[in-house]
ROSE-4610 file (N, C-alpha, C; in Angstrom, 1 decimal, always signed):
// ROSE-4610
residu = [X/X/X/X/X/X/X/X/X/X/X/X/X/X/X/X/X/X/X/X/X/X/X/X/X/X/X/X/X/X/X/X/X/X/X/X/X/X/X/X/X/X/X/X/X/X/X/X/X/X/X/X/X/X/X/X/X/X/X/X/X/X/X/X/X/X/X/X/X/X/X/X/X/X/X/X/X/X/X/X/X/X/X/X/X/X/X/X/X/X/X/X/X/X/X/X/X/X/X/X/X/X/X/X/X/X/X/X/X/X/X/X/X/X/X/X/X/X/X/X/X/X/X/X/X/X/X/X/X/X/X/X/X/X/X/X/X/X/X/X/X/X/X/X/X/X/X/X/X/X/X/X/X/X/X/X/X/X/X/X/X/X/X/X/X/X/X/X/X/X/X/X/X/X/X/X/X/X/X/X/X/X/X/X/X/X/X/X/X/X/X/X/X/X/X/X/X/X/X/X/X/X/X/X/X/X/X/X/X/X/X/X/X/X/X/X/X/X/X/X/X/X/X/X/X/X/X/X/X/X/X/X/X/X/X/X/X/X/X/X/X/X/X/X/X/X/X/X/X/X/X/X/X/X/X/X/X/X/X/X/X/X/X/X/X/X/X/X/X/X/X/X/X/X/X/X/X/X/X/X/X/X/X/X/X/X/X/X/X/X/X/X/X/X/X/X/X/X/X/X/X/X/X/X/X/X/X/X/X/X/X/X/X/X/X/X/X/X/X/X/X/X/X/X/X/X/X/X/X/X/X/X/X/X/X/X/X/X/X/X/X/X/X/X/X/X/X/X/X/X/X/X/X/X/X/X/X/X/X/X/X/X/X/X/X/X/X/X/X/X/X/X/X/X/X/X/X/X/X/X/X/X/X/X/X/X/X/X/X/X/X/X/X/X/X/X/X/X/X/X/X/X/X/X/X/X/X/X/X/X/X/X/X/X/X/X/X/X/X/X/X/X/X/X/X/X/X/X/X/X/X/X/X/X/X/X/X/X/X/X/X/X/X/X/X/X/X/X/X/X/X/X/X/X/X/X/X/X/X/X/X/X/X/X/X/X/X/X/X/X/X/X/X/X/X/X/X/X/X/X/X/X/X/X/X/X/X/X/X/X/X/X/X/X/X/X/X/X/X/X/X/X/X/X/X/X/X/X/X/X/X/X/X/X/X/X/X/X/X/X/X/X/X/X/X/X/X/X/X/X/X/X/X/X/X/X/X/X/X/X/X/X/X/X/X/X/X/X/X/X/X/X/X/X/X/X/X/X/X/X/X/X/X/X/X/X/X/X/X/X/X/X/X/X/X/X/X/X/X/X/X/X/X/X/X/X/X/X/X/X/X/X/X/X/X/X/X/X/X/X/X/X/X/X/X/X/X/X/X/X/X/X/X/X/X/X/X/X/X/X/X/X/X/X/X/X/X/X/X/X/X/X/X/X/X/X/X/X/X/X/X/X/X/X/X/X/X/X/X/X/X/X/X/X/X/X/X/X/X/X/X/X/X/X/X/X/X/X/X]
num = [1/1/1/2/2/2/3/3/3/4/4/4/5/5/5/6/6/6/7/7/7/8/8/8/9/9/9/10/10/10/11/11/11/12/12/12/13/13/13/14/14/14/15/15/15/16/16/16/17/17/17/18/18/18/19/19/19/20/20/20/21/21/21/22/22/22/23/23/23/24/24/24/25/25/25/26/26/26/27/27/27/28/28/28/29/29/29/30/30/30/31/31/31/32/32/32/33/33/33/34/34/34/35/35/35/36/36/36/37/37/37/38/38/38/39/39/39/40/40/40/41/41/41/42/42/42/43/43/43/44/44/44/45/45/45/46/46/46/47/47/47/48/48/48/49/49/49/50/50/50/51/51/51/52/52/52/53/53/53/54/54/54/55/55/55/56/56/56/57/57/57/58/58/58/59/59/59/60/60/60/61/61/61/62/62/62/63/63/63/64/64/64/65/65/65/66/66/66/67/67/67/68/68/68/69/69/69/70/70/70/71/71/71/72/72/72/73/73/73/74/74/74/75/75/75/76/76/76/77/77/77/78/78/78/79/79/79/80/80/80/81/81/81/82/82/82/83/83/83/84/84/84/85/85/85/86/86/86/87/87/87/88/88/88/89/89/89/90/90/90/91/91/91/92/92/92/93/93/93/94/94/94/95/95/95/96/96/96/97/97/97/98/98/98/99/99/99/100/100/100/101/101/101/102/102/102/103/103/103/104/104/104/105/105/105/106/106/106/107/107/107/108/108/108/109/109/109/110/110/110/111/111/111/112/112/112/113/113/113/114/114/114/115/115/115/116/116/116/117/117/117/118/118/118/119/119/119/120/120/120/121/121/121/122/122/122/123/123/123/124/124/124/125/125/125/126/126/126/127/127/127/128/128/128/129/129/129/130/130/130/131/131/131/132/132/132/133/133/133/134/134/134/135/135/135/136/136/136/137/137/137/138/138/138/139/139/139/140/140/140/141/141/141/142/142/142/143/143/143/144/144/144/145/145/145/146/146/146/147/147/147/148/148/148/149/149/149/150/150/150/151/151/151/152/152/152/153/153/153/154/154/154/155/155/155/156/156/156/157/157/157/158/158/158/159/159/159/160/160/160/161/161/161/162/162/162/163/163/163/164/164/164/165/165/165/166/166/166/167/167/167/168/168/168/169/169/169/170/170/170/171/171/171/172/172/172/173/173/173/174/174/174/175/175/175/176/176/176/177/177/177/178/178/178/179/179/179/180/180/180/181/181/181/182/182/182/183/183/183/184/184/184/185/185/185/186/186/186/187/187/187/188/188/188/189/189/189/190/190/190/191/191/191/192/192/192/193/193/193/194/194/194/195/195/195/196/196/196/197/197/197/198/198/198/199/199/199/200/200/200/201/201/201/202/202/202/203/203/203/204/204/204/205/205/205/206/206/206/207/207/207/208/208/208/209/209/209/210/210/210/211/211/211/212/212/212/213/213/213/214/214/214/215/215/215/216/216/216/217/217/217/218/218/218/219/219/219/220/220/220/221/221/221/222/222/222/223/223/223]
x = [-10.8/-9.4/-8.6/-7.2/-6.6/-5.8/-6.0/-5.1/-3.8/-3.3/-2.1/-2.3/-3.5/-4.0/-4.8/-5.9/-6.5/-5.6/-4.4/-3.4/-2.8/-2.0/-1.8/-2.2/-3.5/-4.3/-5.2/-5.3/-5.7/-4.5/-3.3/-2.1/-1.8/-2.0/-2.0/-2.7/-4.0/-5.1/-4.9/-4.8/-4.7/-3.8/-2.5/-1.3/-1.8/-2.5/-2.7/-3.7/-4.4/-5.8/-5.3/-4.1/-3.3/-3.1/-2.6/-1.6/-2.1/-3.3/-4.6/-5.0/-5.3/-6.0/-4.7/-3.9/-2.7/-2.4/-2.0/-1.1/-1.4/-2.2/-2.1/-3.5/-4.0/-5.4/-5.3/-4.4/-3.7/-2.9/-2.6/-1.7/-2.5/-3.5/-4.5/-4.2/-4.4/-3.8/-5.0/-5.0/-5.7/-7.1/-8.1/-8.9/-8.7/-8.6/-8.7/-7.2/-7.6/-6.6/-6.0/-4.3/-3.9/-4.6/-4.8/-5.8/-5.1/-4.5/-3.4/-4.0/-5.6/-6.5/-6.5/-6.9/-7.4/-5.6/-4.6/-3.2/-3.1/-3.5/-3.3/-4.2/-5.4/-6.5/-6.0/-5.3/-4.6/-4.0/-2.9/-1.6/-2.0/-3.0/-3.8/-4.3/-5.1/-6.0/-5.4/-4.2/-3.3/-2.6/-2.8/-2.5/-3.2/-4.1/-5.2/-6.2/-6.3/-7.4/-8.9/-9.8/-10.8/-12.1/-11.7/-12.7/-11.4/-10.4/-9.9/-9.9/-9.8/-10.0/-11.0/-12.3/-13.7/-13.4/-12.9/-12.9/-12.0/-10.9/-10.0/-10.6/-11.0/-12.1/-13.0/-14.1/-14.8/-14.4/-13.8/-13.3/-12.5/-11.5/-11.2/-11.8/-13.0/-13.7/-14.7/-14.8/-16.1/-15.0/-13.3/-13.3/-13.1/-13.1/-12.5/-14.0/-14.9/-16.2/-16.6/-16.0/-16.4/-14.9/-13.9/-12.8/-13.2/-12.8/-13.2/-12.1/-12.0/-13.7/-14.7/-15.0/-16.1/-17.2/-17.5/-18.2/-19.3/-19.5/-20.4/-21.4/-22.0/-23.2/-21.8/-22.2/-21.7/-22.3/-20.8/-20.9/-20.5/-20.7/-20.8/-19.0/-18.4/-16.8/-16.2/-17.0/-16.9/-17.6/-18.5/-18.9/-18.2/-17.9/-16.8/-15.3/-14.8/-13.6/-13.8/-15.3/-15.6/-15.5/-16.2/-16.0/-14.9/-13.5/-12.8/-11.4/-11.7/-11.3/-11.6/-12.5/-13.3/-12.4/-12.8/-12.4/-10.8/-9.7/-8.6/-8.2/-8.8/-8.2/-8.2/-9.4/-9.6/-8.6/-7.5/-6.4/-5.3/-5.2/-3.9/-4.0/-2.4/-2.4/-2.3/-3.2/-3.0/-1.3/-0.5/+0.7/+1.5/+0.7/+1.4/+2.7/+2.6/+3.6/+3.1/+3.9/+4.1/+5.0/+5.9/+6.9/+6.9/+5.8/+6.1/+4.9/+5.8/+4.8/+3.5/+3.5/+2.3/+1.0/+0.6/-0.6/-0.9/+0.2/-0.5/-0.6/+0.1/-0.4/-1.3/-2.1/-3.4/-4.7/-4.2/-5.2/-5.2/-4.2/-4.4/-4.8/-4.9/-5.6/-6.7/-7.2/-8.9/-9.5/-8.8/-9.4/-9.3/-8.5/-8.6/-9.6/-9.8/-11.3/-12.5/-12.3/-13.6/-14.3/-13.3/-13.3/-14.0/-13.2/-14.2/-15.6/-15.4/-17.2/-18.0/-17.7/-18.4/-18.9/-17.9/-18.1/-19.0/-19.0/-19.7/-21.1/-21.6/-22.3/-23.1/-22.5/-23.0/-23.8/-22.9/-23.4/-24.2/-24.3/-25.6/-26.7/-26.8/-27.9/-28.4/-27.8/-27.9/-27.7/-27.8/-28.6/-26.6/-25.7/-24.4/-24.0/-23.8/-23.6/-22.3/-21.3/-20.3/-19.2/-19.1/-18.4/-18.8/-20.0/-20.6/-20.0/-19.6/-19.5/-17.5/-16.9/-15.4/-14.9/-16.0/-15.6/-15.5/-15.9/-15.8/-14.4/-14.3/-13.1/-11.9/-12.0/-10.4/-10.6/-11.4/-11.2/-10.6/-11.0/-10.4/-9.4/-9.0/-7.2/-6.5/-6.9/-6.0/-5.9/-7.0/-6.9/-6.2/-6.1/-5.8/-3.6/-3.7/-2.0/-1.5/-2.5/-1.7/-1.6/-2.7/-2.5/-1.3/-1.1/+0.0/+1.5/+1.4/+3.1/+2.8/+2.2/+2.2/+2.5/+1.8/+1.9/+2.9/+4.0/+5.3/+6.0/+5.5/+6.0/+5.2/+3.9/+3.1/+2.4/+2.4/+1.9/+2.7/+4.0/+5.3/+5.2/+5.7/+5.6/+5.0/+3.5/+2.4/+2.4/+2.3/+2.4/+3.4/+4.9/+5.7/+5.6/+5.1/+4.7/+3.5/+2.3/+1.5/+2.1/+3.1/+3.5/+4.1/+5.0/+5.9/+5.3/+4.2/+3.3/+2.4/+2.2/+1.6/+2.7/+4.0/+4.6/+4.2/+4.6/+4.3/+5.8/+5.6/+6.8/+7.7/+6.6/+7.9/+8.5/+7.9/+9.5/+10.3/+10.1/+11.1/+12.4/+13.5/+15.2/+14.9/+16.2/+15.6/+15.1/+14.8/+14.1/+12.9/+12.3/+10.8/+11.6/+13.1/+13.4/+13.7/+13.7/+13.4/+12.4/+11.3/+10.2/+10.2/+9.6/+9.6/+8.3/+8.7/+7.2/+6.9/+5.4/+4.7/+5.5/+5.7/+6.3/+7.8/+8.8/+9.3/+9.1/+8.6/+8.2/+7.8/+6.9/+6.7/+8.0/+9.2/+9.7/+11.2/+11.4/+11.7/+11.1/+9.8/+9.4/+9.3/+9.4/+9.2/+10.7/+11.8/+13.2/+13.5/+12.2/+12.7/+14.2/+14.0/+15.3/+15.1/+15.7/+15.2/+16.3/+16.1/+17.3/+18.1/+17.2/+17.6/+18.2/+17.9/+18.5/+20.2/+19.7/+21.0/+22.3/+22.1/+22.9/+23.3/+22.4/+22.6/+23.8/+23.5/+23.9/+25.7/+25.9/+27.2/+28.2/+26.9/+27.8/+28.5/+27.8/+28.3/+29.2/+29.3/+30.3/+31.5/+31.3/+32.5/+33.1/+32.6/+33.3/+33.8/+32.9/+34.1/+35.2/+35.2/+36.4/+37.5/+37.3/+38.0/+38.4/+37.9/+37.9/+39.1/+38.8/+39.7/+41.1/+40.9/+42.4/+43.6/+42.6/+43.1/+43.7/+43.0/+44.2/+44.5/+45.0/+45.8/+47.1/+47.0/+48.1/+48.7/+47.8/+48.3/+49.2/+48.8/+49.4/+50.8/+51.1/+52.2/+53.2/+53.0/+53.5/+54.2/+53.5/+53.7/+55.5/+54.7/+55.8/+57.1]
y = [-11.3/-11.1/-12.2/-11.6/-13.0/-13.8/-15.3/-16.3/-15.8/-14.9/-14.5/-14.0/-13.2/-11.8/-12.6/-13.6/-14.3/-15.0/-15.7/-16.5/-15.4/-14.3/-13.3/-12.7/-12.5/-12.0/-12.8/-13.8/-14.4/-15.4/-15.9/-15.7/-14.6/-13.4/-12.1/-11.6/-11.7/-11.8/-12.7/-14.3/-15.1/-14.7/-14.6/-14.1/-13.0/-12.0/-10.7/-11.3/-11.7/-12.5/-13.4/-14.4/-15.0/-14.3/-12.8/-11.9/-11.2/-10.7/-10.0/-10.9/-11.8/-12.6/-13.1/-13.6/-14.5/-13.2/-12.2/-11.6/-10.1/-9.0/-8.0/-8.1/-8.7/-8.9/-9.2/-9.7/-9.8/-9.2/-8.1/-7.2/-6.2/-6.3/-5.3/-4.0/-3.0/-2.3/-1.2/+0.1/+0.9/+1.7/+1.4/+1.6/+0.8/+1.4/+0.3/-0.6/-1.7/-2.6/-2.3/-2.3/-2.1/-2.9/-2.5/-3.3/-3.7/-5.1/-5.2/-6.2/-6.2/-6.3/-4.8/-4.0/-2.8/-2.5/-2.4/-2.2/-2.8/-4.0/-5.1/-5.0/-4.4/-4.2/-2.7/-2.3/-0.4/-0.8/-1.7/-1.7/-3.0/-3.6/-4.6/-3.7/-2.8/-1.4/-0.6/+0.2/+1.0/+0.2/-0.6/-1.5/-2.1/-2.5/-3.8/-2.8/-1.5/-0.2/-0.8/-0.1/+0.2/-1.0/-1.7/-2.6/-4.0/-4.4/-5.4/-5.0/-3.8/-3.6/-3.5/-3.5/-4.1/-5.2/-6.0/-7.8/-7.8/-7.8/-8.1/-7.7/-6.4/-5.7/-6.7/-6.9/-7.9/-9.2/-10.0/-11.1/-11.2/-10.6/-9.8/-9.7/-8.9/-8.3/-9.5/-10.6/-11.4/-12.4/-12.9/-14.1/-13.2/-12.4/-11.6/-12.1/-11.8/-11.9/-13.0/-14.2/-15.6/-16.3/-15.7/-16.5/-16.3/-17.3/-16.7/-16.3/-15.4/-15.1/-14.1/-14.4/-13.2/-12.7/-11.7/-11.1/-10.7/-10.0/-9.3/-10.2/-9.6/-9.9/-10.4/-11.5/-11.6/-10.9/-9.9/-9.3/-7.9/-7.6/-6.3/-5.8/-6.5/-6.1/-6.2/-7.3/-7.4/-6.0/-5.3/-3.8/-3.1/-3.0/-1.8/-2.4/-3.2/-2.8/-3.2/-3.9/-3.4/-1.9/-1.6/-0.1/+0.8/+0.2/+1.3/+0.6/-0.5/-1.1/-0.2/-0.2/+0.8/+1.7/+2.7/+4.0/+4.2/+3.1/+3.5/+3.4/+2.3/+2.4/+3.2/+4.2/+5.3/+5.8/+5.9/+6.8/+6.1/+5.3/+4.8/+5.2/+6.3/+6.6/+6.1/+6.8/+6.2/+6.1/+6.4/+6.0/+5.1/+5.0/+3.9/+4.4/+5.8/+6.5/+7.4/+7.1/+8.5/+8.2/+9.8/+9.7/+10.5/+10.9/+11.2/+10.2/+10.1/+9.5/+10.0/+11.8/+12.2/+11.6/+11.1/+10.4/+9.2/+8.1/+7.1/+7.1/+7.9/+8.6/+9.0/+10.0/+10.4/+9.4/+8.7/+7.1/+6.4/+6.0/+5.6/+6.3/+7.2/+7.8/+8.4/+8.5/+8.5/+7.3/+5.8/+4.8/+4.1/+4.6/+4.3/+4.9/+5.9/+6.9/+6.4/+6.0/+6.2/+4.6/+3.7/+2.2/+2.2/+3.1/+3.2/+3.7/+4.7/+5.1/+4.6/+4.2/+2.9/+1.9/+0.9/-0.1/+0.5/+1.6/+1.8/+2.1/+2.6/+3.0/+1.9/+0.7/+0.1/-0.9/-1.0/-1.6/-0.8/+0.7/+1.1/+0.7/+0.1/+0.0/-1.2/-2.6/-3.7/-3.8/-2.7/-2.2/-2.6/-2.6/-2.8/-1.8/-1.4/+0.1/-0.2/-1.0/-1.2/+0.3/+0.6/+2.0/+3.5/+3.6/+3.9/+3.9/+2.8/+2.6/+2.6/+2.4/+2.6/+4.2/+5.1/+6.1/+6.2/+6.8/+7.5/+7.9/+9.1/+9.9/+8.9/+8.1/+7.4/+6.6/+6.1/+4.8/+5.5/+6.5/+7.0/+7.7/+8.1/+8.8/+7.3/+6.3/+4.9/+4.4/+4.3/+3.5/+4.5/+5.8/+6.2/+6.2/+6.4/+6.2/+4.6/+3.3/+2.3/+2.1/+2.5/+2.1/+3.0/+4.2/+5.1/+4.5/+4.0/+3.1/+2.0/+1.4/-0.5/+0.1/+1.2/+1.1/+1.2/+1.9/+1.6/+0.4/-0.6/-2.0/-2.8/-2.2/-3.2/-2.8/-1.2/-1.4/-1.4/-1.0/-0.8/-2.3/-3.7/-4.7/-5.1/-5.1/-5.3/-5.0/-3.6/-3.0/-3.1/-3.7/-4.3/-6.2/-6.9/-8.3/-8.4/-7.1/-7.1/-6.6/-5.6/-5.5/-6.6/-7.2/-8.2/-9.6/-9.5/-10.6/-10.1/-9.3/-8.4/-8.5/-9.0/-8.4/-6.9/-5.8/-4.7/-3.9/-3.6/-3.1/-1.9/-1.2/-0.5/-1.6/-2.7/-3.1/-4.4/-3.9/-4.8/-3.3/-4.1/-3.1/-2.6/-1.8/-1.0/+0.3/+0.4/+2.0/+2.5/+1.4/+1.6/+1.8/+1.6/+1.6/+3.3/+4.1/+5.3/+6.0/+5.3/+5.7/+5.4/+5.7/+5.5/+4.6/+3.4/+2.7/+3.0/+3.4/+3.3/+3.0/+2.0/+1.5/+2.2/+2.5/+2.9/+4.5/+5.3/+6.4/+6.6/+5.7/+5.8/+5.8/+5.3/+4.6/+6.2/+6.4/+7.3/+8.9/+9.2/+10.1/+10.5/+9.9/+9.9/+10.7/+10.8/+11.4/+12.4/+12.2/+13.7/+13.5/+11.6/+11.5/+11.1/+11.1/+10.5/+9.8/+8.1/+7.3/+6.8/+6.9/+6.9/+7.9/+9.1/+10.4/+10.4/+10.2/+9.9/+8.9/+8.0/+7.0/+7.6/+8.2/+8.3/+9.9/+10.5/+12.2/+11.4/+10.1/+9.6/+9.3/+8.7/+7.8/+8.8/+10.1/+10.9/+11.6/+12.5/+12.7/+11.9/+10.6/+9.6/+9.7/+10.2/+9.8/+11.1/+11.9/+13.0/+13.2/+12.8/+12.7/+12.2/+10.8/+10.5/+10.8/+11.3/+12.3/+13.3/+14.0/+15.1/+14.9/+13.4/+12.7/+12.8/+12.0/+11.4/+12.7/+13.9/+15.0/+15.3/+15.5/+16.0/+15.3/+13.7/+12.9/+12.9/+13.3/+13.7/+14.4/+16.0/+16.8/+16.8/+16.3/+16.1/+15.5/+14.3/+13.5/+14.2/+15.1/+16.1/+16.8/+17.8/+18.6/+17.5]
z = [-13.3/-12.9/-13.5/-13.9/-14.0/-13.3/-14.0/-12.6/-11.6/-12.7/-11.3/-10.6/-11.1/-9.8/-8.7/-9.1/-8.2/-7.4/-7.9/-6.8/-6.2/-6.5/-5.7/-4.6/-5.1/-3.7/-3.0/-3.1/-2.3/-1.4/-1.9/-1.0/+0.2/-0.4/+0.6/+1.3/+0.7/+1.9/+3.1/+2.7/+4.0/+4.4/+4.1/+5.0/+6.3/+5.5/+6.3/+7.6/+6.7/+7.8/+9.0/+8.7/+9.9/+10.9/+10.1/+11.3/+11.5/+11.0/+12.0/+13.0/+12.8/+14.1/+15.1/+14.9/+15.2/+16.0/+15.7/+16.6/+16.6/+15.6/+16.0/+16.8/+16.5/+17.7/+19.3/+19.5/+20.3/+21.1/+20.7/+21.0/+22.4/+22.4/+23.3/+23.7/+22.1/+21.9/+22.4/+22.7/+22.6/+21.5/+22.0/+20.7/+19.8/+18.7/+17.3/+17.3/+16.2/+16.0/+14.7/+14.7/+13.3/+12.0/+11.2/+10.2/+9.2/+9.2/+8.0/+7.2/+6.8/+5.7/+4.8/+5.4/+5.0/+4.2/+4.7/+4.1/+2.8/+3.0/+1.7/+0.6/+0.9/+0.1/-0.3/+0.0/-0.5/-1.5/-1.3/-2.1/-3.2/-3.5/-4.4/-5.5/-4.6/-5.2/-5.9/-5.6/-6.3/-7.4/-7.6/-8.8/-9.9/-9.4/-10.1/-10.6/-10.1/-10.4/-9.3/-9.9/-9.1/-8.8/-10.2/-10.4/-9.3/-10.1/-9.2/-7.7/-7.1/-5.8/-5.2/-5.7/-5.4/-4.9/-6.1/-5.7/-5.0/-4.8/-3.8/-2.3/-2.2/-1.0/-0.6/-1.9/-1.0/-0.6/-1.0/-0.8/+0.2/+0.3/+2.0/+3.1/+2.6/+3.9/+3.9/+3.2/+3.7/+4.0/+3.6/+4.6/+6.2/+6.0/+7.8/+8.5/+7.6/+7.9/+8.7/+7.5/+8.3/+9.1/+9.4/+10.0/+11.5/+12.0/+13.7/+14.5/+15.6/+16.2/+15.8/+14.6/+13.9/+15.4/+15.2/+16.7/+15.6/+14.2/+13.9/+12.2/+12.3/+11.1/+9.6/+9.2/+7.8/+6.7/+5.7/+4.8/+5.1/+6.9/+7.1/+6.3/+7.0/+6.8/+5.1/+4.6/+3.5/+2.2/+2.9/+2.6/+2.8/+3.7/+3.8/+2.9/+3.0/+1.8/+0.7/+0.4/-1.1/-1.5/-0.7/-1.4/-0.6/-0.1/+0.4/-1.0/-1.4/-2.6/-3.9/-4.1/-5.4/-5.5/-4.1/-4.4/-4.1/-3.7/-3.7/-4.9/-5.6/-7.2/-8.2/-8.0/-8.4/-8.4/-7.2/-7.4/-8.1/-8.3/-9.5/-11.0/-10.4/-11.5/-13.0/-14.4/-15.3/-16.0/-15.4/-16.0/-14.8/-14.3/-13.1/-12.2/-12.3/-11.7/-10.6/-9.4/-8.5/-7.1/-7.4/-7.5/-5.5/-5.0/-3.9/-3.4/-1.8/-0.7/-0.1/-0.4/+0.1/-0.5/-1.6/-2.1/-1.3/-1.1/-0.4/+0.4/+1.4/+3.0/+3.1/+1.9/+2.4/+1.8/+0.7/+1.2/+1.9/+2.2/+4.0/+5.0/+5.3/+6.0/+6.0/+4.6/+4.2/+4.0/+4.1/+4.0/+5.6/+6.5/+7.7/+8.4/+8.1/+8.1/+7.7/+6.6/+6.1/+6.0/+6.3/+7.1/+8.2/+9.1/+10.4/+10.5/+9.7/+10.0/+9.2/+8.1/+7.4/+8.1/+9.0/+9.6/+11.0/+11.2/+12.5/+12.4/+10.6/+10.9/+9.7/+9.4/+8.9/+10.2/+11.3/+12.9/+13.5/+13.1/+13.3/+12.9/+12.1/+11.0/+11.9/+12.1/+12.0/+13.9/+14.7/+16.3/+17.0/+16.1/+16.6/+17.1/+18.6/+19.1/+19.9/+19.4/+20.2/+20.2/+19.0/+18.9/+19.7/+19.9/+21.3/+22.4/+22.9/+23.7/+24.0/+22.6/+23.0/+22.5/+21.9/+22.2/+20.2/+19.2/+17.7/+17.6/+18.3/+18.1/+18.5/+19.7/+20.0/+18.8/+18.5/+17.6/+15.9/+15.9/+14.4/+14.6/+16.1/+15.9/+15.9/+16.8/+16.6/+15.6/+14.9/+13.8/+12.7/+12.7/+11.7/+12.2/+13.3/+13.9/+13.8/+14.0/+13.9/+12.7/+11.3/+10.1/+9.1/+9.6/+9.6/+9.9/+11.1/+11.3/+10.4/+10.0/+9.8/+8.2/+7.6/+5.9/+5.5/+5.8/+4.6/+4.9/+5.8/+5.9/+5.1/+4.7/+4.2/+2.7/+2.1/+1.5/+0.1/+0.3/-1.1/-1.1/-0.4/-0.7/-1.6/-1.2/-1.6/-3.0/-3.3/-4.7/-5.5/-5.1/-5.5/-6.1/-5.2/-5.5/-6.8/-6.6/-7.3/-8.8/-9.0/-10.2/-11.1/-10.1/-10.6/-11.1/-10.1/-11.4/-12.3/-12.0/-13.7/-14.5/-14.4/-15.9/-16.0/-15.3/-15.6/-16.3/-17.8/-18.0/-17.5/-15.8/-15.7/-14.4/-14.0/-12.9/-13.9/-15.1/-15.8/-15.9/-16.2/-16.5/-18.3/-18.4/-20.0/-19.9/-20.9/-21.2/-20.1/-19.3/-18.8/-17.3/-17.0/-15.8/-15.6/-16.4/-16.5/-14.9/-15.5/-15.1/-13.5/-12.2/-11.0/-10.5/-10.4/-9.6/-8.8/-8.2/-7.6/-6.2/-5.7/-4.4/-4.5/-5.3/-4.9/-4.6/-5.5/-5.2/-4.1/-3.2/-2.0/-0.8/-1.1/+0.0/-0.6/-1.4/-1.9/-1.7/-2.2/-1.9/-0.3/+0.3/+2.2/+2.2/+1.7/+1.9/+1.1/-0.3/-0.8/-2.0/-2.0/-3.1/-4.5/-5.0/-6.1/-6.6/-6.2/-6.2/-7.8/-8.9/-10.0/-10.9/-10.4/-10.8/-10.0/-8.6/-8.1/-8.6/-9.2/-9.6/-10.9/-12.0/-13.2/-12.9/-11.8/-11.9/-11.1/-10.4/-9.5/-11.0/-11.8/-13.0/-13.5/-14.1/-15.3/-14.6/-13.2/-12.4/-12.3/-12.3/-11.8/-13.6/-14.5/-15.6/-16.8/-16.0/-15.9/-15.2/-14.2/-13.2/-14.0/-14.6/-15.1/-16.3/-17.2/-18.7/-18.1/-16.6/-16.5/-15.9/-15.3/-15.1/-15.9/-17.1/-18.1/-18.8/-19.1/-19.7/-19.2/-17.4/-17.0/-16.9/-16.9/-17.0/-19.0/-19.5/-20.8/-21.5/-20.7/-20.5/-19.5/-18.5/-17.9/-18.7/-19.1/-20.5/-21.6/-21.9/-23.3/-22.7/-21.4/-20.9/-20.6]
């Protein structure tokens, strides 16, 4: 990976990892806890592709591993968003575009899924039967409802910081501003607008307007 990407995410990981422990852990919320590792490792992944979201996943999921108050086996957590890392990158697109919100909603929500039963049944393995005991099903409608509110607060950011230190030529201005990023598409596609078509369709309206002013004040002149 390169140095920006390694200072990037590992700035954003600990951030996330503060406010996982610091406060949404704290929260003593029903069933699962909002997971705003698993958010940060989405919007790293949809960027960096499949292989940087391995690394970012694991390295994630093994400091969660060892920060305390770790309760479970080291590595377990670090497995699971290795590979929920992998396979979100899979989905970024090769042109770095998409222009509606329904795609990262439903990675989020197959990675809030498929997090959980990973981690549960990787604790099966290793005689951890605590999910058992708070119930499969609450823990995958919570987890999949807290990770559902927390993502468009967390994951456009993310995929936005991460472009911007790529030097990615489409969040540079110019010909490539054409094109729709990723984060915005998301925050955009959720309304159904498309904010650059909008501006470009206000301009050419506002200057017709004026084109049609201008010969009608032409015309008056004449007469």
């Amino acid at each position: 990976m390169r140095v920006n990407r390694i200072l990037l995410s590992s700035a954003l990981v600990v951030f996330a990892l503060v406010i996982q422990v610091s406060v949404l852990a704290r929260l003593h919320l029903p069933g699962a806890v909002p997971d705003l590792m698993l958010l940060t490792v989405l919007g790293l992944a949809l960027v960096y592709g499949h292989v940087g979201g391995a690394l970012v996943g694991f390295g994630a999921g093994l400091l969660a591993d060892l920060a305390p108050p770790a309760d479970h086996a080291a590595g377990r957590y670090a497995l699971v968003l290795c590979v929920i890392g992998y396979l979100a990158g899979l989905v970024k697109p090769e042109t770095g575009q998409l222009k509606s919100a329904t795609g990262p909603m439903v990675v989020v929500v197959a990675a809030a899924v498929g997090s959980t039963l990973l981690y549960a049944g990787v604790g099966a393995l290793v005689g951890d039967t605590a999910a058992r005991h708070v119930g499969l099903g609450s823990l995958l409608f919570t987890a999949v409802l807290y990770d559902l509110l927390l993502a468009p607060f967390v994951v456009p950011g993310v995929m936005a910081l991460a472009r911007r230190a790529e030097n990615d030529p489409l969040a540079e201005t110019g010909s490539a501003a054409k094109a729709t990023d990723i984060s915005s598409g998301w925050l955009s596609g959720g309304t159904g607008l498309k904010i650059g078509s909008q501006r470009n369709g206000l301009r050419v309206k506002a200057a017709r307007a004026r084109m049609a002013r201008a010969g009608r004040i032409k015309g008056v002149k004449r007469l």
